[in-house]
C-alpha positions in Angstrom: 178.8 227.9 -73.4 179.8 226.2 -69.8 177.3 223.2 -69.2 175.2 223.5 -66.0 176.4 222.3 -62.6 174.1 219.7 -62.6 175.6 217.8 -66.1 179.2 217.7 -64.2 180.5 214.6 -62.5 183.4 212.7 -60.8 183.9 209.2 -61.8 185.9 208.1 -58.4 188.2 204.8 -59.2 187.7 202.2 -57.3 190.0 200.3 -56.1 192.2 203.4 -55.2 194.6 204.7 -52.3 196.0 202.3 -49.8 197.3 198.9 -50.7 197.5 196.6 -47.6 201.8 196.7 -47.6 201.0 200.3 -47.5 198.8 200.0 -44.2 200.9 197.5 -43.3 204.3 199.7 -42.9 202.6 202.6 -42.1 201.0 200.9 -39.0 204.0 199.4 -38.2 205.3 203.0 -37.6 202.5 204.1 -35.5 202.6 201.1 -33.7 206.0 201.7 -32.8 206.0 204.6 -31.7 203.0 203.9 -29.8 204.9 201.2 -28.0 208.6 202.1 -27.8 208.2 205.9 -27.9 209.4 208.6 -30.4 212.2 208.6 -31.8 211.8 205.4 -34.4 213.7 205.8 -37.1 212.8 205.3 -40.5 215.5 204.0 -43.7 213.7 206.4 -46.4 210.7 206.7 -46.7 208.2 204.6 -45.4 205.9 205.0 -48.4 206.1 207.4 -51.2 203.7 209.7 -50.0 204.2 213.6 -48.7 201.7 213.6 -46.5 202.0 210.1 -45.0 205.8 211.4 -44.4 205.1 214.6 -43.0 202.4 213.3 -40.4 204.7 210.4 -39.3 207.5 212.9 -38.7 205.4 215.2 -36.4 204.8 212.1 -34.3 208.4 211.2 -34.1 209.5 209.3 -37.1 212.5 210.7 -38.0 213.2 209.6 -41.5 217.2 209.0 -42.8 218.3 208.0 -45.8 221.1 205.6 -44.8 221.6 203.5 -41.7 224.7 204.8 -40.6 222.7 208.5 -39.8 221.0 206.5 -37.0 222.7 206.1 -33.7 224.2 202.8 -32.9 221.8 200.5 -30.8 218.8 202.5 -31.8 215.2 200.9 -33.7 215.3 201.3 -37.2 212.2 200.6 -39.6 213.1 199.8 -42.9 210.7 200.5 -45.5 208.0 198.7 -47.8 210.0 199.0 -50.9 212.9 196.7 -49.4 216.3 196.9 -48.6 219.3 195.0 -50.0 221.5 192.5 -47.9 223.9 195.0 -48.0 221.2 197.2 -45.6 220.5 194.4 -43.3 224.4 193.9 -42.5 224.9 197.4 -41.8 222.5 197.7 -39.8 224.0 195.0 -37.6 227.0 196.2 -37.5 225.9 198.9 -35.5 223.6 197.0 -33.6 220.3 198.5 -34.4 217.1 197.3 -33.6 215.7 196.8 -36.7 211.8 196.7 -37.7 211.4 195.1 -41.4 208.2 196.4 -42.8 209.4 195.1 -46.4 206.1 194.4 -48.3 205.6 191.0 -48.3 204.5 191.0 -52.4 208.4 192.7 -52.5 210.1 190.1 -50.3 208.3 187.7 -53.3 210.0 189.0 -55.7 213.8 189.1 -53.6 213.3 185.3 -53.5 212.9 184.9 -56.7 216.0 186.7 -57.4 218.3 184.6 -55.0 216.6 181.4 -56.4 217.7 182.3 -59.7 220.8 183.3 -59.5 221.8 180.5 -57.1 220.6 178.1 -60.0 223.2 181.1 -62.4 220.8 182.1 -64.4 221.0 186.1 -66.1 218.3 187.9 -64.5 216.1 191.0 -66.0 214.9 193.1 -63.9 212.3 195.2 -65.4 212.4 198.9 -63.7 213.4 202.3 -62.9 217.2 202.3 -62.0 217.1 204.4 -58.6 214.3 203.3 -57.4 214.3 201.9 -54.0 212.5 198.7 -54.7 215.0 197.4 -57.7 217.9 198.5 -55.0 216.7 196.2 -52.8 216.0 193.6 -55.5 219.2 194.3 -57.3 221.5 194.1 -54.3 220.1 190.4 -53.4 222.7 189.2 -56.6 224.7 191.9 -58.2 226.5 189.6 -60.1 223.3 188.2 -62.1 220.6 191.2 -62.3 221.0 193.6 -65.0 217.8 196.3 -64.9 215.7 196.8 -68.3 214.3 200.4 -67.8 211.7 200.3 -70.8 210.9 198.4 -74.0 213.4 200.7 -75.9 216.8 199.6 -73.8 215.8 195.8 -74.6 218.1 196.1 -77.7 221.5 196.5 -75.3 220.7 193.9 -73.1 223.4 191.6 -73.3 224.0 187.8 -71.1 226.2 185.3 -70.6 223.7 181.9 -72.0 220.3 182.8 -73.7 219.0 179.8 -72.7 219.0 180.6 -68.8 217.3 183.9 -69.2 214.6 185.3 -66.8 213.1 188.6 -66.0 211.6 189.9 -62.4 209.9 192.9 -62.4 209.5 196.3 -59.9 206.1 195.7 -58.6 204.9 199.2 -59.1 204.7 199.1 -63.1 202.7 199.7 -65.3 201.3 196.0 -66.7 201.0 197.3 -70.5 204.6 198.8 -70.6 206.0 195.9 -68.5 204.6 193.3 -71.0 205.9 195.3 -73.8 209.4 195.1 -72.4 209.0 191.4 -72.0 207.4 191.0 -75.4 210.6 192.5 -77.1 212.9 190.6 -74.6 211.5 187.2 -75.8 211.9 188.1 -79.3 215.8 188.2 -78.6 215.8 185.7 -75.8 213.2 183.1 -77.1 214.3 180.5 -73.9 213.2 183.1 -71.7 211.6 182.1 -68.6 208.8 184.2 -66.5 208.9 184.1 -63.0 206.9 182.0 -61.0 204.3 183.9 -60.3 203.0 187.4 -61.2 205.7 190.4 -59.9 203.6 193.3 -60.5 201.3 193.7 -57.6 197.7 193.2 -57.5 196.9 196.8 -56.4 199.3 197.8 -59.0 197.2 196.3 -61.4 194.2 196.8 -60.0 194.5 201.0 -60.0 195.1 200.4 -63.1 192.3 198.4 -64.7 190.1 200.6 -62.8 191.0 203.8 -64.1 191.3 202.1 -67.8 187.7 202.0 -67.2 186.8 205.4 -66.8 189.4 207.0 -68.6 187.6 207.0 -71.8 184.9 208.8 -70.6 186.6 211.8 -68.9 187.8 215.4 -69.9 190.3 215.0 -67.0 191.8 212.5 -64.7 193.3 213.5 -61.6 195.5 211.3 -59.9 196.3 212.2 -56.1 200.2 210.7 -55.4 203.4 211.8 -54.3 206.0 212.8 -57.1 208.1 210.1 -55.8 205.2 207.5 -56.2 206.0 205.2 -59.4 202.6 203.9 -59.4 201.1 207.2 -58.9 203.1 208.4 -62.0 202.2 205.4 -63.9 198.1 205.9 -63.4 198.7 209.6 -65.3 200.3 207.6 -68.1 197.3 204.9 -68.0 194.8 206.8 -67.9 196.5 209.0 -71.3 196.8 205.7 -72.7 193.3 204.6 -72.3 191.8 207.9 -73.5 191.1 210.8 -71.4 192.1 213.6 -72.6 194.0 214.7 -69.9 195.8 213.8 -66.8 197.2 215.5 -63.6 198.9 214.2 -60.8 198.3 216.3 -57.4 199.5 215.6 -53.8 197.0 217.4 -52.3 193.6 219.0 -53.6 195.2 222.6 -53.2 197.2 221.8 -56.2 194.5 221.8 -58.5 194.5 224.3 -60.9 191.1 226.4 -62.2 192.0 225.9 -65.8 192.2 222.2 -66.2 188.5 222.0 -65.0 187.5 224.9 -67.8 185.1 223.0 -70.3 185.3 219.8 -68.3 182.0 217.9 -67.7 183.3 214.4 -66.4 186.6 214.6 -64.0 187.8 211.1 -62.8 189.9 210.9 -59.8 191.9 207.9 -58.6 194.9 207.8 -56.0 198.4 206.0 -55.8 198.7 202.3 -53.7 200.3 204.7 -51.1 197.5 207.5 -50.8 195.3 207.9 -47.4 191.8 208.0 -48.1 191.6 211.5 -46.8 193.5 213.0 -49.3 191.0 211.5 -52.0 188.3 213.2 -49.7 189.6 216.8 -50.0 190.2 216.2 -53.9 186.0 215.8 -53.8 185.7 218.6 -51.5 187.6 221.1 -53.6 185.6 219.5 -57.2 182.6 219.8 -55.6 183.4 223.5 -54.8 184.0 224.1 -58.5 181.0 222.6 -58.9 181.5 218.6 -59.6 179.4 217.7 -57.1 177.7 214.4 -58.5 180.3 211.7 -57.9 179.8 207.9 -59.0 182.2 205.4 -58.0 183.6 203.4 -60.8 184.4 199.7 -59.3 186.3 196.9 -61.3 187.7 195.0 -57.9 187.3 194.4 -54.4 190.5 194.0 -52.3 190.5 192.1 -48.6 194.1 191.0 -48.8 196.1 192.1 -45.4 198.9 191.2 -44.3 200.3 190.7 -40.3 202.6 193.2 -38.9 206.6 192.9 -39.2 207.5 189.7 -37.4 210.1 192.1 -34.6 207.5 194.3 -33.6 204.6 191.3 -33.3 206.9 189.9 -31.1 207.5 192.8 -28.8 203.7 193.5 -29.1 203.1 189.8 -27.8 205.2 190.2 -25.2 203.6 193.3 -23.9 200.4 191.7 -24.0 199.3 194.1 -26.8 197.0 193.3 -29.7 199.2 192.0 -33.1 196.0 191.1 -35.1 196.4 192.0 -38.5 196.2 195.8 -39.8 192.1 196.6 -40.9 191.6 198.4 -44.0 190.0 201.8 -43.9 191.6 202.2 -40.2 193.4 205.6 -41.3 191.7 207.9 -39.4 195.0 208.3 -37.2 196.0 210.0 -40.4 193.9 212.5 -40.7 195.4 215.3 -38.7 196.8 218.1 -40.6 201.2 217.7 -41.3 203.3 220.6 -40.1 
């Protein structure tokens, strides 16, 4: 027998969505276009979401995947995940106007990486090969960063002095697989060193610890990110681990299917670090339809961390006389207008 409407619910995650490099880059777009008119250009994508992609585009954002697709001379915005040194002198060779909207937790973690392997040390970099972020990070000292995928490639790793041995991380992660990796690295590499300061970012971590919490007590977990999302990806995983019996990722609420809501009485939903808030908001819409109306916010953090706008285009802003405070959470409503 189905239970009654009234004994479903939605546990909703909170933290979720947006992360403030996120809002960050994404306002950096919009404020470019806003102030230098469509087209801006855009190395990849500006964060790995569909939606976010598809709306920026109908404004004018055209999106490349290498700088040499944009004409010489013209504004280029390079992503949050980062770009290697590699980008940066490519793009000045052909003179493009370039708009950095690197997260600031990512340009941490670049820093790092030139520190160490100035002072020639072997660094690993724990992370997806492929992924934008540990291109960026990887191209800042080629000659010193091998990449550690997961716990099970640590047996390979192979470096020059085991006694100067350090390991960065992709900031995206998930923290139990990431410390698992490091936990079998130190075993081989007992002089290992950990960075100076956390890699894997706070929102990262706090997605996470949020939908720990509820996982146990749902039927289902729906996670709302882009495919492309490795944080999105990782919350599915999480939220297996940490006990609900299953786990869907969805871009949009129209990819929910019936079935995995058949027997269900608790349904949690959460969203990727680069997931509008009104994507979160149809996901409620289309549960409440099925008839998960009763929705109770599930909160382990509080975030008020922002960051200021890219450096290039506060300056231009400045000079225009236009406002370059920093970007305000929850000011995403420009974002909610349907992509073609």
């Amino acid at each position: 027998m189905n239970p009654a409407p009234s004994s479903k619910r939605v546990l909703l995650a909170a933290p979720r969505g947006y992360c403030a490099g996120v809002d960050r880059a994404v306002i950096a777009v919009e404020k470019a276009l806003e102030h230098y008119g469509a087209p801006v250009y855009v190395r990849k994508e500006i964060v790995h979401n569909k939606y976010v992609v598809e709306t920026l585009s109908r404004r004018g954002a055209v999106f490349v995947d290498e700088t040499d697709e944009v004409p010489e001379g013209a504004r280029v915005v390079f992503s949050a995940h980062g770009v290697s040194p590699a980008v940066h002198a490519a793009a000045a060779a052909r003179s493009l106007q370039t708009i950095d909207a690197t997260c600031p937790l990512v340009t941490k973690v670049h820093k790092e990486a030139v520190r160490f392997a100035r002072d020639d040390f072997d660094i690993l970099l724990i992370g997806h090969d492929g992924h934008e972020e540990v291109e960026g990070t990887a191209g800042e000292a080629p000659d010193h960063i091998q990449v550690v995928n997961s716990p099970d490639e640590v047996d390979r790793v192979t470096v020059r002095d085991p006694g100067k041995v350090v390991w960065l991380s992709q900031t995206t992660l998930s923290v139990d697989e990431t410390m698992e990796t490091v936990r079998r690295l130190r075993e081989r590499f007992p002089s290992l060193q950990d960075p100076p300061s956390d890699d894997i970012c706070y929102a990262t971590q706090n997605r996470q610890v949020a939908v720990k919490k509820l996982a146990p007590a749902c039927d289902v977990v729906i996670v709302v990110g882009s495919a492309n999302s490795s944080n999105s990806v990782r919350l599915v995983e999480v939220a297996l681990d940490a006990g609900a019996r299953s786990s869907y990722r969805v871009d949009r609420a129209e990819e929910i299917d019936a079935a995995w809501l058949e027997g269900a009485t608790t349904i949690g939903v959460t969203s990727g670090a680069s997931v509008p808030e009104i994507l979160v908001r149809d996901v409620l819409d289309r549960l409440a339809e099925a008839g998960f109306g009763d929705v109770e916010e599930v909160r382990t953090a509080t975030e008020d961390l922002m960051f200021s706008l890219p450096r290039e285009l506060r300056a231009d802003l400045k000079a225009a006389g236009e406002a370059v405070g920093r970007p305000q959470r929850g000011e995403r409503r420009s974002l909610s207008v349907d992509p073609v």
